[in-house]
MARKOLTOR-196752 format. One record per atom (N, C-alpha, C): residue in one letter; x, y, z. Coordinates in steps of 0.2 Angstrom, whole numbers, plus 2048, in hexadecimal, padded with zeros to 3 digits. Layout:
REM residues N
AXYZ
...
REM end
This chain:
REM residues 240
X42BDEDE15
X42EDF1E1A
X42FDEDE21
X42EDE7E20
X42FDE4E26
X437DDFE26
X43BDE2E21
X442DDFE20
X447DE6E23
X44EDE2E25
X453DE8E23
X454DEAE1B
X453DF1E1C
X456DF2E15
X459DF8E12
X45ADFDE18
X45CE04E19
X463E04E1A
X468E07E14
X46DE08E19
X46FE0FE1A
X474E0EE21
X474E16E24
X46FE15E2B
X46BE11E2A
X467E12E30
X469E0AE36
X469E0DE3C
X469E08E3F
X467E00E3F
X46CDFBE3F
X468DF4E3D
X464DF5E35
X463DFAE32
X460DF9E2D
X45BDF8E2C
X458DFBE31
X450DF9E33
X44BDFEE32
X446DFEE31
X443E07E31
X440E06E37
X43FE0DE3C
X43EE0DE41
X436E0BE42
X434E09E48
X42CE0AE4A
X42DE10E4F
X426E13E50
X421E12E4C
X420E15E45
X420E12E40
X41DE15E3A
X417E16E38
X414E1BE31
X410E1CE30
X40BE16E2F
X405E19E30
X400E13E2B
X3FFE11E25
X402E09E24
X401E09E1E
X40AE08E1A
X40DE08E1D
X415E09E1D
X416E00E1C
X414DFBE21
X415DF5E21
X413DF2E1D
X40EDF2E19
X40ADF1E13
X410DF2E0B
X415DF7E0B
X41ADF8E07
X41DDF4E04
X420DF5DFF
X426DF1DFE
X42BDF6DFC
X433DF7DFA
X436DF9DF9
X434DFDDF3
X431DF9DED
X431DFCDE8
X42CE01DE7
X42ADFFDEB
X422E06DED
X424E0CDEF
X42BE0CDEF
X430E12DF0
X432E16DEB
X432E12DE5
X437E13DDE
X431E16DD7
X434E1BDD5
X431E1FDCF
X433E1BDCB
X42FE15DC9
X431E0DDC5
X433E12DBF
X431E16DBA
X431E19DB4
X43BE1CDB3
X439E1EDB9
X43FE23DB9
X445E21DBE
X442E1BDC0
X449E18DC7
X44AE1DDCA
X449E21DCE
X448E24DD3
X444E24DDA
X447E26DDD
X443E23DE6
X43DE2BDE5
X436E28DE6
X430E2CDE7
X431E32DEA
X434E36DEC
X436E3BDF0
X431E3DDF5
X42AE3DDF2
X424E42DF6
X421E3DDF9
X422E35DF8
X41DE32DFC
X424E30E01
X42AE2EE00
X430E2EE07
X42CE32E09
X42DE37E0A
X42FE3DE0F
X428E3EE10
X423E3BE0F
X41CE3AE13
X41BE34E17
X421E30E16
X41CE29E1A
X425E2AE20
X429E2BE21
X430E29E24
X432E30E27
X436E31E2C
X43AE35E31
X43FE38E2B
X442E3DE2D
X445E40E2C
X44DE3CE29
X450E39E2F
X455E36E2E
X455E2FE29
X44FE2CE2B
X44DE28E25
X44FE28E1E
X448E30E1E
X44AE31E17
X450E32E11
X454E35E16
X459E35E13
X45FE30E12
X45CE2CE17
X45FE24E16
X45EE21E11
X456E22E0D
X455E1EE09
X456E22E03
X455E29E01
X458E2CDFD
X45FE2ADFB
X464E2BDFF
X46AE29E00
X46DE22DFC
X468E1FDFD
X469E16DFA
X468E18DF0
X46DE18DEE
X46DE15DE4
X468E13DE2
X467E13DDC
X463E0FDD9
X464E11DD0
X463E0ADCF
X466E09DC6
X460E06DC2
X462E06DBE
X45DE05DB7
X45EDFDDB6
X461DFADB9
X463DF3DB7
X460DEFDBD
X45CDF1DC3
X459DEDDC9
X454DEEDCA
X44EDE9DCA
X44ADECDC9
X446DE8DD0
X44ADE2DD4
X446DDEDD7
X44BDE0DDC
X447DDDDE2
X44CDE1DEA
X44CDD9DEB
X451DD7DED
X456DD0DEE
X45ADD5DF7
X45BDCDDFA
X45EDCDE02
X465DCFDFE
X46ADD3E02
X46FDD1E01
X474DD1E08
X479DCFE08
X47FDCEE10
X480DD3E0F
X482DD7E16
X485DE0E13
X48BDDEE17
X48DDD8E1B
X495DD9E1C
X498DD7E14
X497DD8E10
X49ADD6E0B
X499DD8E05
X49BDDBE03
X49CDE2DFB
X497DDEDF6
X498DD7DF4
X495DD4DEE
X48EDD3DF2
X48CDD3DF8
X484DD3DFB
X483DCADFD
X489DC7DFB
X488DBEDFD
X48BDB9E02
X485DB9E06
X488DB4E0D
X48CDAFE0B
X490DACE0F
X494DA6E0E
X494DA4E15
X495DA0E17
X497D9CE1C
X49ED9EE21
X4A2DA1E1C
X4A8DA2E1E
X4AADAAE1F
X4A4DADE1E
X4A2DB3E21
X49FDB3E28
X49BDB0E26
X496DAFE2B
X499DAEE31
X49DDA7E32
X4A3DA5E37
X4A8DABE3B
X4AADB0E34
X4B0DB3E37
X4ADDB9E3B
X4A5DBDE38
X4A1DBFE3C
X4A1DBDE44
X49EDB8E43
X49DDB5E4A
X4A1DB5E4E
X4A6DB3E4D
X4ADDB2E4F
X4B0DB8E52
X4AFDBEE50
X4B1DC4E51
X4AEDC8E57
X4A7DC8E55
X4A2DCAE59
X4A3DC7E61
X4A4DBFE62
X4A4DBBE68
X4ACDBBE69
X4B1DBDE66
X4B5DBEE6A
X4B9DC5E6C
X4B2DCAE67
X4B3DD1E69
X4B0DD2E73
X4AADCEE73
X4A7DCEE76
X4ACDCBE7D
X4ACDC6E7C
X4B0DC0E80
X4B7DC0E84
X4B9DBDE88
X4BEDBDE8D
X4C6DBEE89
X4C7DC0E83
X4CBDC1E7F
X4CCDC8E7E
X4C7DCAE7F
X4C6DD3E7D
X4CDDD8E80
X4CFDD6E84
X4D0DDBE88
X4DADD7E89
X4D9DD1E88
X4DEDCEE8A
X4E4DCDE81
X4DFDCEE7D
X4E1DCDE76
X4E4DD2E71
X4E2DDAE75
X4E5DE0E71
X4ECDE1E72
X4F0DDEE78
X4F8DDFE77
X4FBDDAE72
X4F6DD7E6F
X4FCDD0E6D
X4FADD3E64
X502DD1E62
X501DD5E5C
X4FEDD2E55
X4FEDD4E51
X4F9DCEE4C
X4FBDC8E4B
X501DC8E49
X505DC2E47
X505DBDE4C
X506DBDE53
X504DB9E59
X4FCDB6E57
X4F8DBCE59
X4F1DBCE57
X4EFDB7E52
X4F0DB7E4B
X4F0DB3E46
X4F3DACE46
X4F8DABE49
X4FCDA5E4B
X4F7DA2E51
X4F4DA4E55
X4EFDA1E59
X4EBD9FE58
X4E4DA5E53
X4DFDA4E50
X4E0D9BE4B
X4E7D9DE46
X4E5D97E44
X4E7D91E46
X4EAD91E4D
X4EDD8AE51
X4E6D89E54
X4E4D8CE56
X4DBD8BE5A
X4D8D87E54
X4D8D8AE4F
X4D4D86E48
X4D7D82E46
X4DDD80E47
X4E0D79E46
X4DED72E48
X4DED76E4F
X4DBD71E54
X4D4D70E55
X4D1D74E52
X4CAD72E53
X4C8D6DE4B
X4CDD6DE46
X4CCD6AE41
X4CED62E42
X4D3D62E47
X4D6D5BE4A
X4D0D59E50
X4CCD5DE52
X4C7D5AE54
X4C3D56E53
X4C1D5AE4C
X4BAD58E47
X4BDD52E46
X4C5D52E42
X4C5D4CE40
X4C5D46E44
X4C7D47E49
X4C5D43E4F
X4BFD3EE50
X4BCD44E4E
X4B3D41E52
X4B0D3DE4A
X4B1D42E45
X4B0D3EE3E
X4B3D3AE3B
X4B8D3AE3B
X4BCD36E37
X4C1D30E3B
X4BFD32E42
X4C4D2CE45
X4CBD2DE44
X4CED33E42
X4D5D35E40
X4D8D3AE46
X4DED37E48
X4E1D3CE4E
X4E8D3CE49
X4E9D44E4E
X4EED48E4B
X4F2D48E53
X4F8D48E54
X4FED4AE5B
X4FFD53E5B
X500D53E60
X500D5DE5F
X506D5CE5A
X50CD5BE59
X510D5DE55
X50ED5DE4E
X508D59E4C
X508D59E44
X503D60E43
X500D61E4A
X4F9D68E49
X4FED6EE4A
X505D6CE4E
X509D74E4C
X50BD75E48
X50FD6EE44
X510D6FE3C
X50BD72E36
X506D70E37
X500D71E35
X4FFD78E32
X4FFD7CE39
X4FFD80E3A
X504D86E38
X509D83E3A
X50DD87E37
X50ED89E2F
X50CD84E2B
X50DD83E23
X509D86E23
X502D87E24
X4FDD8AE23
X4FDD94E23
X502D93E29
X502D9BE2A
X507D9DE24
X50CD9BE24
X512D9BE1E
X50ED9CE19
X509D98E16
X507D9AE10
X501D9FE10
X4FFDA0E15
X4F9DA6E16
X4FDDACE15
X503DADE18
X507DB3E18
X50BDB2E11
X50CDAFE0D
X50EDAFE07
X50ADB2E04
X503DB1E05
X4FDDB2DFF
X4FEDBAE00
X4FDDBBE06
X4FCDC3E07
X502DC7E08
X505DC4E07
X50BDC9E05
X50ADCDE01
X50CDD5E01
X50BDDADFD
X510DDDDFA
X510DDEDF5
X517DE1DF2
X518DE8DF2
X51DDEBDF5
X51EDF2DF9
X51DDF6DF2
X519DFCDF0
X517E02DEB
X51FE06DEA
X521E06DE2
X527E08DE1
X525E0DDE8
X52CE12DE5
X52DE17DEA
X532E1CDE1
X52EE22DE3
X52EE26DDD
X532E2FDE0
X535E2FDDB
X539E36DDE
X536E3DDDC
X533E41DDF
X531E48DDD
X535E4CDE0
X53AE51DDE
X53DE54DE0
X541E53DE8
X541E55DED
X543E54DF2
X53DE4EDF7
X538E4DDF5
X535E48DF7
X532E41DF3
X534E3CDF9
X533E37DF6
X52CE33DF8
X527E31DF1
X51EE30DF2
X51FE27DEF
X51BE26DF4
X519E1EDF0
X515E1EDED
X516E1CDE8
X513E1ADE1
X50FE13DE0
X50CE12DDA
X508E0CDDB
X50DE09DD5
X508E03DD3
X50BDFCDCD
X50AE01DCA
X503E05DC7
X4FFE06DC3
X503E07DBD
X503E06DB7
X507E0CDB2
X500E0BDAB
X500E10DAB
X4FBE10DA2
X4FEE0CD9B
X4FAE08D99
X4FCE05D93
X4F7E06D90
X4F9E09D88
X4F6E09D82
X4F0E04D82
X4EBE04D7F
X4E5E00D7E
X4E7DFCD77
X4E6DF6D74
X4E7DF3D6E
X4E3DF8D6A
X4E4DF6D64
X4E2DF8D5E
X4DBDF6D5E
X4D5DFBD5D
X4CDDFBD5C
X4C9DFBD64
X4D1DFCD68
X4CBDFFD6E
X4CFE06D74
X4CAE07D76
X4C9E0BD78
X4C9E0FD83
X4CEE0FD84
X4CEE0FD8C
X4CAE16D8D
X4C6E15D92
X4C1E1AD98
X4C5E1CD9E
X4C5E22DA0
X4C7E23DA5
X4C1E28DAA
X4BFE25DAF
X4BCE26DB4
X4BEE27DBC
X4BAE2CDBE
X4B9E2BDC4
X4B3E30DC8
X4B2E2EDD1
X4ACE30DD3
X4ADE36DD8
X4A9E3BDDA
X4ACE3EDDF
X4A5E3DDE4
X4A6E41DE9
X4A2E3FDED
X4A0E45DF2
X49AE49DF1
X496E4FDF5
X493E4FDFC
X498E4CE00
X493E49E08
X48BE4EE0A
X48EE54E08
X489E59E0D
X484E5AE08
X484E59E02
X47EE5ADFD
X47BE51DFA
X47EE4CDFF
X47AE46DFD
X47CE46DF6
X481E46DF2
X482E44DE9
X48AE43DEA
X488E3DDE4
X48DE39DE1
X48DE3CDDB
X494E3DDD6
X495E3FDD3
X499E3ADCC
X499E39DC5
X49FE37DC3
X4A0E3ADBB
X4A4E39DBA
X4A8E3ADB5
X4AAE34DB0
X4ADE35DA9
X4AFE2FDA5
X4B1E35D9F
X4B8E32D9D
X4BBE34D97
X4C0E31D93
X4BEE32D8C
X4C0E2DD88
X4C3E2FD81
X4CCE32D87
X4D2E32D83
X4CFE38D7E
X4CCE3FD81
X4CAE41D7D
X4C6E42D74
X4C3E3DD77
X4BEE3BD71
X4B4E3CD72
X4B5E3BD7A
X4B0E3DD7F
X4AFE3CD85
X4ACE40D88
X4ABE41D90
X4A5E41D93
X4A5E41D98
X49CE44D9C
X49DE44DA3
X499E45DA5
X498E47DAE
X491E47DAF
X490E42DB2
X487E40DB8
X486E42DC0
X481E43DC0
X481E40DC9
X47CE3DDCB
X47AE3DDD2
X477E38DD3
X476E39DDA
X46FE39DDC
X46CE3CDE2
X46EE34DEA
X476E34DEA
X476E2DDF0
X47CE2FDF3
X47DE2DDFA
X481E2EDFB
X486E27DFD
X488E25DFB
X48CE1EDF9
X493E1DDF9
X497E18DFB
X4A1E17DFD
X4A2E19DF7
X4A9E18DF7
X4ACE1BDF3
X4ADE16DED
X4ADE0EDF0
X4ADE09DEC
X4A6E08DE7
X4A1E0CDE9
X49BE0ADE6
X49CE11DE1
X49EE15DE3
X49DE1ADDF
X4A1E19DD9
X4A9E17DDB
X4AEE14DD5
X4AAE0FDCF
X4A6E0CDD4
X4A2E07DCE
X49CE09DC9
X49AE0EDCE
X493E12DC9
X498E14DC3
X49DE18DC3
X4A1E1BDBF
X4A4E19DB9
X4A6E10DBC
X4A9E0CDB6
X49FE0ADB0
X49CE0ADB6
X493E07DB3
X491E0BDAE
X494E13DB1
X491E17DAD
X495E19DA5
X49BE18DA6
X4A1E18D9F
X49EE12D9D
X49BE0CD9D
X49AE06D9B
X494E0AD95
X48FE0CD9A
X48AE0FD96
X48CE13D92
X48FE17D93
X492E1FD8C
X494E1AD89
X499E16D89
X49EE14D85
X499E12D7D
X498E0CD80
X491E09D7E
X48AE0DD7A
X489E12D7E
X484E16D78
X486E1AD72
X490E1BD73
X491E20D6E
X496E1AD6A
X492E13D6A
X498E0ED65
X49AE13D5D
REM end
């Protein structure tokens, strides 16, 4: 109990003062090991109200059975350095003398900035390490190529546009294709209960078989989509 590990809850922390006997804990001192489920009667004896429902709220699966740190700016849970930076970066110049003078300037200025700043600070480095100088011209150039191909990457190709009677809906790539010969497509998805804290999912297979679960957490939409696909992996699988 002495880590962040709550989410929902501020900083992720559990509050002081807590019970006695609470620091002594560890997460898994939480979990009905047998049955993967959170202890319900000893939460709501040792933690606050909003707590509990914090930590009821958090998932749990059959496949984890050890509590590992992870990064919560970022979905897969793993720090990088190039996160960590664009964090920092955000925060000090949310913060800082840019805040206020930065919100008229439109992205594409913005972006054209950011990475002339990073340009030059790379003609810095290489300065001091490498004994190599760059002329401003070759760091606009630089730059400029850099941003051309940034904006290539992210270019995003406009969703048809599909005709339904007098109104016109954008549509996706998406289109169904037939499975090969000896397999089998699932079709899944999750719904989501806010006021009753449950996730809910679904899996069906072209008519051959179906199900529906739930689950006592309250979780994104993206975590939900995945339990759904986790959970058709398992049906699929138990009914080879």
């Amino acid at each position: 109990m002495n880590d962040p590990w709550v989410r929902g809850v501020q900083g992720s922390w559990i509050q002081s003062p807590q019970s006695h006997g609470v620091h002594s804990l560890s997460v898994s001192d939480l979990i009905d090991d047998e049955n993967r489920v959170w202890d319900i009667d000893k939460i709501e004896s040792l933690f606050r109200d909003d707590e509990n429902q914090a930590i009821l709220d958090t998932p749990l699966f059959m496949e984890v059975h050890n509590d590992r740190i992870t990064w919560m700016m970022e979905r897969n849970g793993r720090y990088t350095v190039r996160i960590g930076y664009k964090l920092a970066m955000k925060e000090l110049l949310h913060k800082g003398v840019f805040r206020h003078d930065m919100y008229n300037v439109s992205r594409d200025v913005a972006g054209r900035v950011a990475l002339l700043l990073w340009q030059i600070w790379v003609a810095r480095n290489d300065v001091i390490w490498n004994d190599a100088h760059h002329t401003s011209t070759s760091i606009g150039r630089t730059t400029l190529d850099a941003w051309q191909q940034w904006q290539e990457v992210h270019k995003q190709p406009s969703p048809p546009v599909v005709q339904h009677g007098h109104n016109r809906v954008q549509g996706n790539n998406s289109v169904w294709e037939k499975p090969s010969e000896t397999w089998l497509k699932c079709n899944v998805d999750a719904a989501f209960h806010e006021r009753n804290h449950i996730t809910t999912f679904a899996c069906s297979r072209q008519f051959i078989r179906a199900q529906t679960k739930w689950q006592r957490a309250n979780i994104t939409v993206l975590e939900g989509e995945a339990v759904a696909v986790l959970e058709a992996l398992r049906f699929a699988d138990a009914n080879r």
